[in-house]
Backbone as CSV, one residue per row, in Angstrom:
resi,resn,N_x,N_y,N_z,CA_x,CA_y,CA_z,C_x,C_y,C_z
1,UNK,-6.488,-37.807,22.892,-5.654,-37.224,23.917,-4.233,-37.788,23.855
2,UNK,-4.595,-39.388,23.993,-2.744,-39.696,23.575,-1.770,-39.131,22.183
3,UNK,-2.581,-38.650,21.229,-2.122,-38.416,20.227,-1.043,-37.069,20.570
4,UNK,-2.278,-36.228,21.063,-1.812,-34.928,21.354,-0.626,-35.002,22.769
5,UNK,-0.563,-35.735,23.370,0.612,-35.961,24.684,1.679,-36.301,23.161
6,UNK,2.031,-37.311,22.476,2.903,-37.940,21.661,3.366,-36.691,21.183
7,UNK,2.458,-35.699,20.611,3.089,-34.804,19.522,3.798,-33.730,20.334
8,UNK,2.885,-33.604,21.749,3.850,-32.726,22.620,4.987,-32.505,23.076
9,UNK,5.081,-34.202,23.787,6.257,-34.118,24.158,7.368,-34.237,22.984
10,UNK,6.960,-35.298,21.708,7.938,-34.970,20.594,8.507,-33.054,20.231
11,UNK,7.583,-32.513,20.212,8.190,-30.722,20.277,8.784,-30.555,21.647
12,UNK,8.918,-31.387,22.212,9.590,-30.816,23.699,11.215,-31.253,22.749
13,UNK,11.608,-32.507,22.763,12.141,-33.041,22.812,13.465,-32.750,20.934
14,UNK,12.465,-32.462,20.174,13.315,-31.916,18.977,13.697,-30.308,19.006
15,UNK,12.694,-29.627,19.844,12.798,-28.244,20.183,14.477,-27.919,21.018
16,UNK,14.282,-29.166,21.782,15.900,-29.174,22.842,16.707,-29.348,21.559
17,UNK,16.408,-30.524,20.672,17.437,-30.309,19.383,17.908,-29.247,18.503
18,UNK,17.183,-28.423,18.223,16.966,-27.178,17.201,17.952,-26.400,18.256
19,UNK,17.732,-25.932,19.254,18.603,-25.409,20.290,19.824,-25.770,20.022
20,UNK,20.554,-27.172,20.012,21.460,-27.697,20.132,22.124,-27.771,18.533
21,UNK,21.663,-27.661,17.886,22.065,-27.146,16.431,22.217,-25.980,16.090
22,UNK,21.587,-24.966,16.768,21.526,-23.912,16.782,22.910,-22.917,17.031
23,UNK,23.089,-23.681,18.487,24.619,-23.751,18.734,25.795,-23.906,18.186
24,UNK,25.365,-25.546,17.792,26.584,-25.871,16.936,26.680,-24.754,15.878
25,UNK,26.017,-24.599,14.684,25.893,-24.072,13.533,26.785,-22.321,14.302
26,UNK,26.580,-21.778,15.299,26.635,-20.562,15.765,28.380,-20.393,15.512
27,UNK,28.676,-21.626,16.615,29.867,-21.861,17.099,31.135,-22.432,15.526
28,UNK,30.357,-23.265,15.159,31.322,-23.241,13.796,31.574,-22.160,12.926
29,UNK,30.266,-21.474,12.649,30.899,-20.036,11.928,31.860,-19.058,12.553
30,UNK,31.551,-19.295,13.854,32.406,-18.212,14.303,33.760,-18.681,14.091
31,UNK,33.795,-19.857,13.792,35.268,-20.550,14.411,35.857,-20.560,13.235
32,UNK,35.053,-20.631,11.754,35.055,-20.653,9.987,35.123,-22.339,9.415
33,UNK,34.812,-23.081,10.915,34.356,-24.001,9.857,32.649,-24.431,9.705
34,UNK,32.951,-23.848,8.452,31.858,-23.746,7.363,30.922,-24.785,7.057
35,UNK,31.978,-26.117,6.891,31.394,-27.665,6.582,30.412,-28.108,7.867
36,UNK,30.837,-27.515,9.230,30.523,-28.252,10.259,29.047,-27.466,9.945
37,UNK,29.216,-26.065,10.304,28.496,-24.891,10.334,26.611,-25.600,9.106
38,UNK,27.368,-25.648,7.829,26.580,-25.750,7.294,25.849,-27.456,7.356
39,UNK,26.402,-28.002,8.004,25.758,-29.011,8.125,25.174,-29.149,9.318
40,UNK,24.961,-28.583,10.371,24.214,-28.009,11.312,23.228,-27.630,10.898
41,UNK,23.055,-26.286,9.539,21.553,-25.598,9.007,21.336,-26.430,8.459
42,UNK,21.702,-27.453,7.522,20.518,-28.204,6.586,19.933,-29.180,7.908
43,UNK,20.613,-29.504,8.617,19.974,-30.429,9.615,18.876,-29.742,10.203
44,UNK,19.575,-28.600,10.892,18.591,-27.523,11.640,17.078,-27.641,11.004
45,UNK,17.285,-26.850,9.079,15.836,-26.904,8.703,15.043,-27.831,8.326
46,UNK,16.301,-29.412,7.835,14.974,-30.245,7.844,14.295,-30.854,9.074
47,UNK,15.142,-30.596,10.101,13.990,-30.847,11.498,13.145,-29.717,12.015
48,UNK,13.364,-28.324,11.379,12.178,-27.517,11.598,11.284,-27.749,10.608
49,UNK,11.912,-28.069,9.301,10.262,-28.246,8.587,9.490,-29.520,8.884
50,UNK,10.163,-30.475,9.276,9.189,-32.058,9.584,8.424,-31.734,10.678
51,UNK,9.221,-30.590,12.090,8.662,-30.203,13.175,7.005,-29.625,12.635
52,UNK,6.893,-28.369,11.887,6.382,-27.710,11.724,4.786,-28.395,11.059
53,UNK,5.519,-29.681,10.291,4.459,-30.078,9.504,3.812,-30.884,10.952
54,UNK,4.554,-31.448,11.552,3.210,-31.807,12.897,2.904,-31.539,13.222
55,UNK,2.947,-30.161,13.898,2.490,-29.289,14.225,1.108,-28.577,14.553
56,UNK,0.911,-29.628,12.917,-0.763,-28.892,12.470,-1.615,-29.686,12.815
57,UNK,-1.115,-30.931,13.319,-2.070,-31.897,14.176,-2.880,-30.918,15.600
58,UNK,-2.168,-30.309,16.271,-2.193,-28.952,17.103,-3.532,-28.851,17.236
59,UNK,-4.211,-28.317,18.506,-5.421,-27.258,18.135,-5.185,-26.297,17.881
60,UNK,-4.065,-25.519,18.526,-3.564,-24.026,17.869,-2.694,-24.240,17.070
61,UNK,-2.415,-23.366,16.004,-1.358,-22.984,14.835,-1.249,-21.421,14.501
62,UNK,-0.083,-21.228,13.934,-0.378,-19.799,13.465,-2.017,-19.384,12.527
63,UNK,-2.084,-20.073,11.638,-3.009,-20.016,11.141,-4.480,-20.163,11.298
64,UNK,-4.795,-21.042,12.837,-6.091,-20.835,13.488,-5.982,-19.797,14.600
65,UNK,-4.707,-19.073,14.944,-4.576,-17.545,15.908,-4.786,-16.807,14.936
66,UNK,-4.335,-16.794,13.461,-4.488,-15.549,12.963,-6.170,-15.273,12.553
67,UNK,-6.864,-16.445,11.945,-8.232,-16.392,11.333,-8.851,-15.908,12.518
68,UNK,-9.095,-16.297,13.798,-9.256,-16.057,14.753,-9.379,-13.986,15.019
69,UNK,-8.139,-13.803,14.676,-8.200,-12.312,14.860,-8.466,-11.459,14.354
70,UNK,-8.637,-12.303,12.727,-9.001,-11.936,11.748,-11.080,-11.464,11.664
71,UNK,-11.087,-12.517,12.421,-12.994,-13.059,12.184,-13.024,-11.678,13.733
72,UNK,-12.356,-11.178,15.043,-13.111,-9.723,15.673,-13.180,-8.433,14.908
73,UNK,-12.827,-8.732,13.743,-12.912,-7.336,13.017,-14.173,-6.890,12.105
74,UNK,-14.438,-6.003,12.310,-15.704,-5.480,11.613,-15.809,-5.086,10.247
75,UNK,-14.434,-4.588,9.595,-14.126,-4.205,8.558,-12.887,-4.862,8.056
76,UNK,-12.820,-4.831,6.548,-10.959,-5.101,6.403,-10.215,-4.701,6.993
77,UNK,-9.955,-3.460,6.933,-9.429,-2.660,8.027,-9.056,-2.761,9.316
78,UNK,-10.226,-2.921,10.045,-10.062,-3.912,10.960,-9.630,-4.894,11.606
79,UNK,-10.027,-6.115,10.675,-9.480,-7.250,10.838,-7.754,-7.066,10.350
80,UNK,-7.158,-6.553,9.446,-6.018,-6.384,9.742,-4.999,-5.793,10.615
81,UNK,-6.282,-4.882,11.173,-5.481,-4.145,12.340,-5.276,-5.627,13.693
82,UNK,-6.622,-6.046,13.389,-6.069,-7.052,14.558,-5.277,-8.659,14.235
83,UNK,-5.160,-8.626,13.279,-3.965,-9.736,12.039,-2.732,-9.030,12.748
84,UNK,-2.688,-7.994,12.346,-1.015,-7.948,12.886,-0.857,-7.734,14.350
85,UNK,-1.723,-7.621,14.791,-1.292,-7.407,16.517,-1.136,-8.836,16.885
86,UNK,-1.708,-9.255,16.431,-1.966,-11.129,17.284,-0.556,-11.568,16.315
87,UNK,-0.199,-11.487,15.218,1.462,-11.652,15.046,2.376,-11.172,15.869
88,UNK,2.220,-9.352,16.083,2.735,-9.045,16.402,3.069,-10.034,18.118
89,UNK,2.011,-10.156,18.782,2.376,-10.739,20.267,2.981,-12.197,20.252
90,UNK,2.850,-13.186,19.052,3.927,-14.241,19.051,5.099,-14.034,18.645
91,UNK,5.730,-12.732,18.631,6.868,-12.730,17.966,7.658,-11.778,18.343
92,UNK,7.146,-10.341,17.778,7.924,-9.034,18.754,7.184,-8.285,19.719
93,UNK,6.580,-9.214,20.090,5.679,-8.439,21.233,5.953,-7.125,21.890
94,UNK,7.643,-6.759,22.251,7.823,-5.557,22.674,8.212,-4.631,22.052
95,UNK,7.898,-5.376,20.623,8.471,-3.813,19.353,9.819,-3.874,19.669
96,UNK,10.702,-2.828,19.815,12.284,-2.722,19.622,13.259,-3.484,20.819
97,UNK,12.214,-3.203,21.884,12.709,-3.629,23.465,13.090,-4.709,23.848
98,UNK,13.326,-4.864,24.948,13.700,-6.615,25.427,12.703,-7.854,25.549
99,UNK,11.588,-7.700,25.122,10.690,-8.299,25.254,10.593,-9.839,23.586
100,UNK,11.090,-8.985,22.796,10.843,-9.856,21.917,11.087,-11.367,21.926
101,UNK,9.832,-12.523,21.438,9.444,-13.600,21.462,9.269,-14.155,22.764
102,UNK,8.763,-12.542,23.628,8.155,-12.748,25.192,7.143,-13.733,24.809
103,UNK,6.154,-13.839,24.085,5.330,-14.922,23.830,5.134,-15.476,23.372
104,UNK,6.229,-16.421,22.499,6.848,-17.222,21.430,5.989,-18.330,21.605
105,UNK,5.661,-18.976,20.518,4.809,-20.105,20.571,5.280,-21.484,19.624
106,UNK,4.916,-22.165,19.839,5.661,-23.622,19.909,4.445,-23.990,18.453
107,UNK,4.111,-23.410,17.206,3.096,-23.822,17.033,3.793,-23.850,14.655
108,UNK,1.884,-24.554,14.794,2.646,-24.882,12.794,2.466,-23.190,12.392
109,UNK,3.314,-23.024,11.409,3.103,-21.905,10.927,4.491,-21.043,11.634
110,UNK,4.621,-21.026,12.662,5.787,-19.904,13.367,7.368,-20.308,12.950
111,UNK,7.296,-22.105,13.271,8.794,-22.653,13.184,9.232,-22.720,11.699
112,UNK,8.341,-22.446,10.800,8.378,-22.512,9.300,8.729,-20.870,8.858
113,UNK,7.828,-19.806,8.993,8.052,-18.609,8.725,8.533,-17.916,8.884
114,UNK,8.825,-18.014,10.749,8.950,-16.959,11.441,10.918,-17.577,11.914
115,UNK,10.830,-18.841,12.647,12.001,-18.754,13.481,12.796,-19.220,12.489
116,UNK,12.575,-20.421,11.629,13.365,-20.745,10.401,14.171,-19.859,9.150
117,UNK,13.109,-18.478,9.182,13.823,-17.739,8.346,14.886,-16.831,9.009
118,UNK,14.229,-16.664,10.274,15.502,-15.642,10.962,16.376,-16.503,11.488
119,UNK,16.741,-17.609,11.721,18.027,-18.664,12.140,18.719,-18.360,11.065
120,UNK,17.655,-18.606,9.777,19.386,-18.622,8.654,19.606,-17.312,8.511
121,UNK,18.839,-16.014,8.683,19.255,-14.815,8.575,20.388,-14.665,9.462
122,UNK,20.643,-15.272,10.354,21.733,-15.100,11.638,22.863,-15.704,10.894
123,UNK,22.831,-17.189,10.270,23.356,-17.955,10.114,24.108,-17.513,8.981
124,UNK,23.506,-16.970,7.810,24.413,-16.010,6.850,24.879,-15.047,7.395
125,UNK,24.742,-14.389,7.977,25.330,-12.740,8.540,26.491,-13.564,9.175
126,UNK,26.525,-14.704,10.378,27.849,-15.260,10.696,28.605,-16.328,9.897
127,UNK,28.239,-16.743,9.063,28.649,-17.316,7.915,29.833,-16.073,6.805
128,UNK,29.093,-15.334,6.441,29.660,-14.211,5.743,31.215,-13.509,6.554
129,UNK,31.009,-13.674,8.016,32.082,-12.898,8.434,32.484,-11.313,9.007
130,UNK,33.174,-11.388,9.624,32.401,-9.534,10.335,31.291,-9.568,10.750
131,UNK,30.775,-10.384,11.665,29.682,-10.232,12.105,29.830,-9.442,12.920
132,UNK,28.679,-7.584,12.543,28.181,-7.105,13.383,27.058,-7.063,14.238
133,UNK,27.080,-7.279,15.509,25.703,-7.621,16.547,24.761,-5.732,15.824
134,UNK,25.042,-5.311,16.535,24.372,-3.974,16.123,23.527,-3.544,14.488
135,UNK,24.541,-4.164,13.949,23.734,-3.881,12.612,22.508,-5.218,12.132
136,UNK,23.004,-6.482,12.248,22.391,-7.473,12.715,21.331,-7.178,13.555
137,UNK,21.155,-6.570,14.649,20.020,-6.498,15.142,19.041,-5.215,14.801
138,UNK,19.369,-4.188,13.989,18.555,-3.210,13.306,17.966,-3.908,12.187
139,UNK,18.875,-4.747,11.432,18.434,-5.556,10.240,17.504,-6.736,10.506
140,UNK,17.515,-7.205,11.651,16.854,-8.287,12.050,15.687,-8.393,13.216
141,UNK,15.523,-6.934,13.351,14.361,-5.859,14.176,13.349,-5.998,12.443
142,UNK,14.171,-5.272,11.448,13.064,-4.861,10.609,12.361,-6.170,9.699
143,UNK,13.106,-7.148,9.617,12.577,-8.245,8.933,11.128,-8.748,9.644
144,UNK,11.407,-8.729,11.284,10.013,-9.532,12.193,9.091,-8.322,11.847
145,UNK,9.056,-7.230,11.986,8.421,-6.229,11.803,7.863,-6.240,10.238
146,UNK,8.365,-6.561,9.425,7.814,-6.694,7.718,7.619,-7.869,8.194
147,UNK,7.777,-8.877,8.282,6.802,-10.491,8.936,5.441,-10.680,9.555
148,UNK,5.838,-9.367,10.481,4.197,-8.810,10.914,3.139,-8.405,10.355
149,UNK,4.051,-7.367,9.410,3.061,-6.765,8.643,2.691,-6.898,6.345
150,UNK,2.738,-8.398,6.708,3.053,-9.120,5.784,2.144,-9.486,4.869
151,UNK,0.852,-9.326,5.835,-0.126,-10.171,5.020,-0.033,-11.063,4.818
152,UNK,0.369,-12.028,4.758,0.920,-13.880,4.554,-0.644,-14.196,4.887
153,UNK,-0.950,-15.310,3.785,-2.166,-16.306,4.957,-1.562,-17.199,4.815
154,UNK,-2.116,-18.144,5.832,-1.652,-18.929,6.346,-2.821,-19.893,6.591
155,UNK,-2.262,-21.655,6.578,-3.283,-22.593,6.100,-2.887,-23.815,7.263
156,UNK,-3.844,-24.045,7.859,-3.158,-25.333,8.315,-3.344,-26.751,7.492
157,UNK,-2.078,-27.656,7.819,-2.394,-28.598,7.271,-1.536,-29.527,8.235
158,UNK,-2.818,-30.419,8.316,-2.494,-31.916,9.341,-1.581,-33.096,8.216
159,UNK,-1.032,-33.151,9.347,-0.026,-34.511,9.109,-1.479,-35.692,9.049
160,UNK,-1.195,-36.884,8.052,-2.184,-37.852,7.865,-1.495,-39.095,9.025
161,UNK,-0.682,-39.270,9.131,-0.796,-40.191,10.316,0.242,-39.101,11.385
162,UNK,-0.133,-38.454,12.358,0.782,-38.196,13.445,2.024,-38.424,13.861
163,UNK,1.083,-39.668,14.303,2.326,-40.474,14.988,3.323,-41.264,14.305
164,UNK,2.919,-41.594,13.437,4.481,-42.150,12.054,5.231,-40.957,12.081
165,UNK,4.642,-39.948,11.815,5.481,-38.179,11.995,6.479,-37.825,12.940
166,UNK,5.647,-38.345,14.512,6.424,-38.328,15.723,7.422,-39.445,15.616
167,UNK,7.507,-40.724,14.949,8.467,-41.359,15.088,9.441,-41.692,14.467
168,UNK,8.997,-40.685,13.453,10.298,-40.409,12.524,11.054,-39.282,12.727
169,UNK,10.366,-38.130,13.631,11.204,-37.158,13.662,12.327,-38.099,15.240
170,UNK,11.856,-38.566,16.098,12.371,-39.212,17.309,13.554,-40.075,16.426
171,UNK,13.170,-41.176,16.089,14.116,-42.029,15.433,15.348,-41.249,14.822
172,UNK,15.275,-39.675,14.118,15.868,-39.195,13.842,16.983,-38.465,14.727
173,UNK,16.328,-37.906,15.793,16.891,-37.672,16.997,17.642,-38.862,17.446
174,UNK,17.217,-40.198,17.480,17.633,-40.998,18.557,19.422,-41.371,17.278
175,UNK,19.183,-41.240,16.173,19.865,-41.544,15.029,21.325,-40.575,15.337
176,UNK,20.949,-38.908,16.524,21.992,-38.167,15.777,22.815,-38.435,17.588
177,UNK,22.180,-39.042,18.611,22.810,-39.355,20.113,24.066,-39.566,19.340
């Protein structure tokens, strides 16, 4: 139980970070500096991928929701019909509408595939310049939507000590105050 409080609140606490890089990285492209900008994303992804790999300490992950939805199906068929719905609800749950990442999940597998690839998809489109919101968001509607329907499997894999995990991603945090 203490393990799982440690790893929690550590995703509370680097999650506020990713946010806060998120920003930065936003705010420098717009502004064209690039250096700041890009040193925001490499930061950004190596604290989503260290995030992600703890992750799998988790009882849930992408990968025990998807097997999961995978194993009510009666047929292939089936089971893929219900593979992509159970993606579909951590991610674009409302299809085109305002709803999307209404039920976003904090879990291994999502911060790696799902939010990591579309940050830098943002992050080049405002990097590049002329950033259009409108076309950007038709282009970045259809990527979660091919994400959904992707077929990807997906594996969990536990961190071997946790908590060395949690205190290196913290130390890292406490490194960037």
């Amino acid at each position: 139980m203490f393990c799982n409080d440690v790893i929690d609140a550590t995703r509370h606490l680097v999650s506020g970070d990713l946010d806060r890089l998120v920003q930065v990285a936003i705010k420098a492209y717009q502004t064209g500096d690039f250096q700041a900008g890009d040193k925001a994303v490499a930061d950004l992804s190596d604290l989503t991928t260290r995030l992600d790999a703890l992750l799998g300490y988790q009882q849930e992950t992408l990968s025990s929701w998807i097997d999961d939805a995978r194993a009510y199906g009666d047929t292939p068929a089936e089971s893929a019909y219900y593979v992509e719905n159970a993606k579909a609800q951590v991610s674009v749950w409302g299809g085109k509408g305002n709803l999307n990442d209404y039920a976003s999940k904090a879990w291994q597998g999502m911060y790696k595939s799902f939010y990591l690839p579309r940050w830098l998809k943002l992050f080049s489109a405002l990097r590049a310049g002329g950033f259009d919101q409108a076309a950007f968001t038709v282009s970045i509607t259809t990527w979660e939507h091919d994400w959904v329907n992707d077929g990807q499997v997906y594996t969990r894999s536990k961190p071997s000590d946790p908590i060395a995990a949690a205190r290196v991603l913290l130390a890292r945090l406490e490194g960037e105050a």
